[in-house]
Structures are given as C-alpha cells and as structure tokens.
C-alpha positions as CSV (number, residue, x, y, z in Angstrom):
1,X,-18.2,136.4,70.2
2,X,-17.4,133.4,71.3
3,X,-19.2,129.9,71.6
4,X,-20.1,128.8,74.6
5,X,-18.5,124.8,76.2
6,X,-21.8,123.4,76.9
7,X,-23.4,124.8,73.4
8,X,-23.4,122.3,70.5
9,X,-23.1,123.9,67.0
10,X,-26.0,122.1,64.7
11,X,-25.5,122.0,60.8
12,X,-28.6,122.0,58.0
13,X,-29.5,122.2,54.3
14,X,-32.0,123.0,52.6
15,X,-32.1,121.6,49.3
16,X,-34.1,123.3,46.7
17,X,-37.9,122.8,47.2
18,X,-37.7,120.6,50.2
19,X,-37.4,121.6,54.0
20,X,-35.0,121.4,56.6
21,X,-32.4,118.4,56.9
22,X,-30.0,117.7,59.9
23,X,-26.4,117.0,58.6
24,X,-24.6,117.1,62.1
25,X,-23.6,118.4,65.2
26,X,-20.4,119.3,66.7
27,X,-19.2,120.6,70.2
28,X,-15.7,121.0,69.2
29,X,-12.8,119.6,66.8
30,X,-13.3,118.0,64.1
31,X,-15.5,115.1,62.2
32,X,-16.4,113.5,59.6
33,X,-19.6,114.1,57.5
34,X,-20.9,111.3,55.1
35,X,-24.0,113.4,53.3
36,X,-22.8,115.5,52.2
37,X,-19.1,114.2,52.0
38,X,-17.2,116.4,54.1
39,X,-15.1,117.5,57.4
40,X,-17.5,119.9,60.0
41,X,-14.4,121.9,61.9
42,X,-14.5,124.0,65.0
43,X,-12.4,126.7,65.4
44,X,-10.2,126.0,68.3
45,X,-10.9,129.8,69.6
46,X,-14.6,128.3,69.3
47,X,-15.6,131.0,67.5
48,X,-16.2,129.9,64.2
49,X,-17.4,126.6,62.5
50,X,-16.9,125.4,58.6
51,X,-18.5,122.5,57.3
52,X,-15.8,121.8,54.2
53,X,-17.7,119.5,51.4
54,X,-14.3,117.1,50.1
55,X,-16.2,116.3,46.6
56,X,-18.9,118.8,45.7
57,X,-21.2,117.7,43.0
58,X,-24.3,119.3,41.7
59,X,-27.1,117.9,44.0
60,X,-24.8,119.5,46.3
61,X,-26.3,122.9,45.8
62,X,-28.4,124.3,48.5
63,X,-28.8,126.8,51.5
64,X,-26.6,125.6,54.3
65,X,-27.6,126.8,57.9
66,X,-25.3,126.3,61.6
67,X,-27.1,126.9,64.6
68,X,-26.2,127.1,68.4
69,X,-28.1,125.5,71.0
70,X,-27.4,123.6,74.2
C-alpha cells in the first residue's frame, strides 16, 4: 500500500514499435521531466505517482510504465 523510503519509483514509454525508454526516476516530491515535457509527482502519502505531460502532442502517444525498485 504504501511505497517504501529507500525504493525509487522509475518511469518508461514505450513508443509504438520500439522498446523500452527510461524517462526518470523519483524518490519523492516533485520534478521536472524534459521528454516528454512534464512534472513526475509523488504523492506525499507515497502511495501514488503521476507523471503529468504539460504539452501533449501526438508523438506523445505511447504505453507509459512506473516501476519500484531500490
């Protein structure tokens, strides 16, 4: 339920046809993302985590994946 202090929280896409790509990681708070353009928040209950695009644009669309590890 809830995410644990010494686990980061890792961010992907997966654009259409192509593998895996990193976008960020976060351990808590908030920062800024430059591709995609966006904000990657952490809930400050540290149980959620949003990665917000500010400008979406159509090469935009893919599968977005967040992960936990340590």
């Amino acid at each position: 339920p809830n995410i644990q202090t010494n686990e980061y929280i890792y961010w992907y896409r997966q654009l259409p046809g192509q593998g895996l790509t990193f976008i960020a990681l976060i351990i808590k708070g908030s920062k800024a993302v430059s591709e995609p353009a966006g904000t990657l928040l952490v809930g400050a209950e540290r149980r959620s985590s949003v990665l917000q695009l500010s400008q979406t644009r159509r090469r935009d669309a893919a599968v977005y994946y967040c992960a936990l590890g340590a």
